[in-house]
N, C-alpha and C positions, 0 to 999 in steps of 0.2 A: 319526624317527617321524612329524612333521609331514610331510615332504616323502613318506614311504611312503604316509599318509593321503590326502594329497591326488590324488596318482598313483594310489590305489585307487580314489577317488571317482568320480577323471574317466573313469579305465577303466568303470564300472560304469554312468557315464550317457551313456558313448559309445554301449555298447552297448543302454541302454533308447533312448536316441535314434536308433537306428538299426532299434530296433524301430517306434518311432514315426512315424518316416518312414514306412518299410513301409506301416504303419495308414493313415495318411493317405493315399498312394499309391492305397491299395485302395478307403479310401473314395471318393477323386474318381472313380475309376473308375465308380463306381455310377452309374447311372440310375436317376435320381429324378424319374418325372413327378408330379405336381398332380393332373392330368387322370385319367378313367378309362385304364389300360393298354392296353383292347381298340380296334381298329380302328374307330370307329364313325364317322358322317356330320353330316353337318351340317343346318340350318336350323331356323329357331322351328316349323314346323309338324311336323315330324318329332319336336323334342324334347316335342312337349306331347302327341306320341300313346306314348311311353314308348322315341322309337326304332323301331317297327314299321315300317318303309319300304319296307322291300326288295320286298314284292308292291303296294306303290302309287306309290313314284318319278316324281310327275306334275310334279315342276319340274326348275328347275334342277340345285338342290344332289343328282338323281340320279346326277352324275357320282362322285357317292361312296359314293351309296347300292346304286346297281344303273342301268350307265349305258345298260341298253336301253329302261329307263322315258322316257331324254330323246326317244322319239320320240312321246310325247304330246303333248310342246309342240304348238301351234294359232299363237303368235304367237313373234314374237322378244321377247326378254325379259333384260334388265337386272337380279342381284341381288346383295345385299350383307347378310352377316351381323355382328352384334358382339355377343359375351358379356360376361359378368362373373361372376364366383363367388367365393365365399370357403370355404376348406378348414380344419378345425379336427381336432385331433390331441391325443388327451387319450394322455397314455404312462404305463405300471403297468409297475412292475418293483419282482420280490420281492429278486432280489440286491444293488438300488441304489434304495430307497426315495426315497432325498435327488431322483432324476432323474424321480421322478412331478412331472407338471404337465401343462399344455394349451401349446398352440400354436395359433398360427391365421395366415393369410397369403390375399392375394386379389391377385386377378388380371383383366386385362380387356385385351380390344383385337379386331381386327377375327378376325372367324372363317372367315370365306367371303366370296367374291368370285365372281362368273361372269356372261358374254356367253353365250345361245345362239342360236342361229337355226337353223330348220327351213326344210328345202328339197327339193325334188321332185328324183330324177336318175334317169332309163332308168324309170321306171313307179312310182318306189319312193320313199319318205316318208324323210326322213334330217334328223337334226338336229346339227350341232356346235356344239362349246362348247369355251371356256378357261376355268378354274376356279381359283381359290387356295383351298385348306385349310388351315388350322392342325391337323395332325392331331393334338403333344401338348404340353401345356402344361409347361413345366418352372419354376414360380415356388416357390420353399418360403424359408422362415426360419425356422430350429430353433436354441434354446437347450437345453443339455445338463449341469448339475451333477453331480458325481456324487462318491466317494469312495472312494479306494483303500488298501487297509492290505494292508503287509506284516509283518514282525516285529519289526521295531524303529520304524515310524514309520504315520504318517498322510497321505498324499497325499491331495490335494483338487484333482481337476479340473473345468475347463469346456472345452465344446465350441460355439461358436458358428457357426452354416453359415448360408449365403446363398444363392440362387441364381434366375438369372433368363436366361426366353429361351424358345424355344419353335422346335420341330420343323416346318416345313409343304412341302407339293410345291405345285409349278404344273403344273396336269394338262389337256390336252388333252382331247378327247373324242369319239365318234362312236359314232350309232348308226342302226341301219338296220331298219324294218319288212320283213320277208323276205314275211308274208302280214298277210291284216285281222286274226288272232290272235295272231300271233306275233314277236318283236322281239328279237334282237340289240345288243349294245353293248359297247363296250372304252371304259378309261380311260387314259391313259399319265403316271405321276407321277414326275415329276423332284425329287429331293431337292435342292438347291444354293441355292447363292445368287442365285437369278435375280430376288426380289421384296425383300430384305434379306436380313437376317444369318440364315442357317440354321443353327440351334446354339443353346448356351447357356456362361455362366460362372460358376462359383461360386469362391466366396472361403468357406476355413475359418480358423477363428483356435481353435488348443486351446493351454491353461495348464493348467502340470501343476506346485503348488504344495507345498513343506513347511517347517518351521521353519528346514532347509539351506538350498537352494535354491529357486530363479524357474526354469522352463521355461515358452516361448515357443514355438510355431511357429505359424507364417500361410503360410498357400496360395493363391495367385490358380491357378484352371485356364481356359482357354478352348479350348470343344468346338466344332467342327464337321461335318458332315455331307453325305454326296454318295452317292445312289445312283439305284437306276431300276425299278420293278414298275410291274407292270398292276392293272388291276382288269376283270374281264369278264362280263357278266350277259347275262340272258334273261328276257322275258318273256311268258308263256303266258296270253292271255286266255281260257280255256276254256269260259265262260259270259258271259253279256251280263253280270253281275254279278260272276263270281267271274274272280278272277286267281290266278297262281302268280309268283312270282319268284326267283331263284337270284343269286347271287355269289362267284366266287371272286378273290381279293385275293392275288397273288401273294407267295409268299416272295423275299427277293434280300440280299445281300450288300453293305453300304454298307460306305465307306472315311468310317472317325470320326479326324479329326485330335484330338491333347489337347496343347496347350502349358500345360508347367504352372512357375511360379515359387513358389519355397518359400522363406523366411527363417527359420531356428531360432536360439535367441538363449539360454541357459544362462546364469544370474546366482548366484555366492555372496555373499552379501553380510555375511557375517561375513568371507571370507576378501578381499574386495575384490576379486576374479577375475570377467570375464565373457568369455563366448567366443560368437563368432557364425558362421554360417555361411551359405551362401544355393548354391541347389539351381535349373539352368532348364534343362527338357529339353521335346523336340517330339516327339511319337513318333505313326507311322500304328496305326490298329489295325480289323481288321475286325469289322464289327457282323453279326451274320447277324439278319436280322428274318424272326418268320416268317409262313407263311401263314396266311387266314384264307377262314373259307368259312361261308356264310348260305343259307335260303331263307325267304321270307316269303311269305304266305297273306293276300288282302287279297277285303273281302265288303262287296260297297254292298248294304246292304238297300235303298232309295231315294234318291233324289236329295239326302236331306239328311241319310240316316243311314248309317255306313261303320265296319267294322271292320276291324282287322287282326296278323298274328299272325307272329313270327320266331322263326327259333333261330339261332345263331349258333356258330361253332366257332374258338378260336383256338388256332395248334400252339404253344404257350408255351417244349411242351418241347426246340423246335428254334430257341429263342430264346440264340444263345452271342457270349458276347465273346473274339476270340482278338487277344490283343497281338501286339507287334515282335517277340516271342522264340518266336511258337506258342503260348504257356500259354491254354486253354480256360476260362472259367469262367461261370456265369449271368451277365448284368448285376446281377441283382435283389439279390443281395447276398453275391454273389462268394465264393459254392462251387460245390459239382460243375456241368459243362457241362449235366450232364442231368438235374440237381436238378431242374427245375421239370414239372408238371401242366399239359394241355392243359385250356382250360375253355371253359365252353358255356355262352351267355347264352340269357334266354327273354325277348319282348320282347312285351308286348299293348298295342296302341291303339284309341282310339274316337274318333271324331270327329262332332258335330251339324250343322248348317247351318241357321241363321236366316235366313230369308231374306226380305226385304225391299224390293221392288221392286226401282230397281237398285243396291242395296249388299248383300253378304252377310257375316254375323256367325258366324264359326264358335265352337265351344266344342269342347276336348279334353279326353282322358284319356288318361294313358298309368301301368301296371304295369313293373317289370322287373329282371330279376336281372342281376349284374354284378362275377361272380367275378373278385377279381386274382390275379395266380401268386404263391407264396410257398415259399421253398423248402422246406419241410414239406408241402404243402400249397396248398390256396387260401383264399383270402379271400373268404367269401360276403358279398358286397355287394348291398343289395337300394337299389329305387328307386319313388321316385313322382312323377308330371309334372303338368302344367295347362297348358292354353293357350287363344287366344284369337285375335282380329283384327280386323281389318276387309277387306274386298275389296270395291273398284268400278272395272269400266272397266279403265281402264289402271293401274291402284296396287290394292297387297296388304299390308297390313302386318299381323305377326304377331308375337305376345309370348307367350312358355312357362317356365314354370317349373320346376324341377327340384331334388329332393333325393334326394340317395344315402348309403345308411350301411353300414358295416360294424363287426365286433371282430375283435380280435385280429389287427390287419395286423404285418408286419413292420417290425421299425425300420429307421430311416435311415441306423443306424451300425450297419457290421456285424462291429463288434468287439461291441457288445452285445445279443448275441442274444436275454437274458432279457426285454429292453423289449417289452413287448406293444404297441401303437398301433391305441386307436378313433381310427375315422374319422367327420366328417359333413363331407358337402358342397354347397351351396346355391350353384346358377348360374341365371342369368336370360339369359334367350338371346332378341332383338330382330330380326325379318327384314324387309328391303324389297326386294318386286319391282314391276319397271319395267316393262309392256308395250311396246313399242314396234313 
């Protein structure tokens, strides 16, 4: 009878362990960025008008914004971005009370990088650039209690996840004025490792505890990432004042390596029995990322006053992960391929200019919406900015603030769908340009 018992047990948490596998499995698979999900650019003066870029792109960082604006550049120029933010995550769930709490996790390091230089060829004004973006941030730390009953017993689990690293391309650039209204530009973004590690790694540790037994399992995963899109824009000066601007950010298909190491470790400690096992596989898997497409609207009242205004469209719903066996699923949290809603941001900035003999003091504002995809659904995420600087000469520096909030995002873990997750997120974004 003891020996039938035992041989029942272990049958029965072979196969919850073999579910659990699975679980985890699916969990790393997830993409879990930090960052907003949508495509968007970089630099302090862009984030303090709310993101409205796209019809004014008069620096650098336009090779991401809209890269036919880089032919405003006047001088060559030297610049360098670095953020910081901090992400907090309060979680409600009606079927797992115990797993209500906050989270929070922060982030920081260089955002952007770029050389441009403007030059004359056959009659025609032409500027190129090398650029580094971070385009998504992947830092989080989530704790997860929760508790499970079945019919004879009380299970009590935790989920502890970690993860760190971040997504960026090293992107070329050129653009070309075709007439005195009119401009041209492409961007070419290389996913890889050309600047560090392009990728991220997360480590999960779940316990899965009762008056029986101890369950154990830890997973190291480490991601990688390799592919290649454009970004291509235009821009229409139609009025000595008013501009138009366009961008389409091409869809493409990356090659995401996952090497992932697993330990599960089973303890009875009434019966003195432990049993371990350990799990390491490397598998290729295609990521399809999709396109994205913007136009911005940008209106100097005068020389010290300036608006401007975007929409933005990303195809979320042509956002699919297919593994080494075919199997299709969202990344966001791993059901149908075609679960997710394409979403459309609305982005308004304003910007002043103090001016001061030869130093200029700007002051911004920026509004903006900043829907994530969720398989239900989306996630209305709204925002608000500030910024600032200085400019003289040869140096520009520029500080903006930003906060963005949402409810009801989806959780982390997508065995538990009932977890609701508010969001707030507060980034401070620091720019220096270099004339040269």
């Amino acid at each position: 009878m003891i020996i039938n018992g035992v041989v029942h047990i272990v049958f029965v948490l072979g196969l919850f362990t073999g579910s659990l596998l699975h679980s985890t499995l699916a969990h790393a698979e997830l993409v879990k960025v930090s960052s907003t999900m949508n495509p968007v650019g970089s630099g302090a003066r862009a984030m303090g008008m709310g993101g409205a870029f796209i019809g004014i792109a008069d620096d650098a960082t336009a090779a991401s914004w809209n890269p036919a604006g880089l032919v405003q550049l006047e001088r060559a120029e030297f610049s360098a971005v670095y953020d910081f933010s901090v992400r907090k995550q309060d979680n409600s769930s009606l079927l797992h009370s115990e797993a209500n709490g906050k989270n929070s996790m922060a982030a920081n390091g260089v955002n952007y990088a770029s050389t441009a230089y403007p030059f004359i060829m056959f009659g025609h004004n032409l500027t190129a650039s090398i650029n580094y973006q971070s385009l998504f941030e992947m830092n989080k730390s989530i704790s997860l209690a929760y508790t499970y009953r079945n019919e004879s017993e009380e299970l009590n689990g935790f989920n502890q996840f970690t993860e760190k690293g971040n997504l960026y391309a090293l992107s070329p650039a050129l653009a070309v004025r075709i007439c005195p209204s009119f401009a041209l530009g492409m961007t070419f973004n290389y996913w890889d490792d050309l600047a560090g590690k392009n990728g991220w790694q997360t480590t999960e540790k779940f316990t899965l505890q009762t008056n029986r037994y101890l369950f154990q399992e830890n997973w190291e995963n480490r991601f990688s990432l390799t592919g290649l899109n454009f970004n291509v824009g235009m821009l229409w000066t139609f009025h000595e004042s008013i501009s138009l601007g366009a961008v389409y950010k091409t869809a493409f298909d990356a090659t995401r390596t996952q090497e992932s190491i697993g330990h599960v470790v089973t303890k009875w400690p009434t019966l003195g029995e432990q049993f371990t096992s350990t799990k390491h596989t490397i598998e290729e898997q295609t990521l399809s990322m999709p396109a994205s497409y913007g136009f911005g609207l940008a209106c100097r009242k005068s020389d010290r006053l300036s608006f401007s205004f975007d929409v933005y469209r990303t195809e979320w719903s042509k956002f699919i992960l297919r593994d080494s066996f075919g199997v299709t699923t969202n990344p966001i949290d791993d059901t149908s391929a075609t679960d997710l809603d394409n979403t459309t941001q609305y982005r308004l900035g304003a910007e002043y200019l103090i001016i001061r003999g030869a130093y200029v003091i700007p002051l911004r504002f920026g509004l903006f919406s900043d829907p994530q995809p969720k398989h239900d659904g989306v996630v209305n995420q709204y925002g608000v900015s500030i910024g600032s600087g200085f400019m003289q000469d040869l140096l520009a520096l520029d500080i903006a603030y930003q906060y963005r909030q949402g409810d009801n995002d989806s959780s982390d873990y997508s065995s538990f769908k009932d977890i609701q997750v508010d969001v707030n997120q507060q980034m401070l974004m620091m720019s220096l340009i270099y004339y040269f």
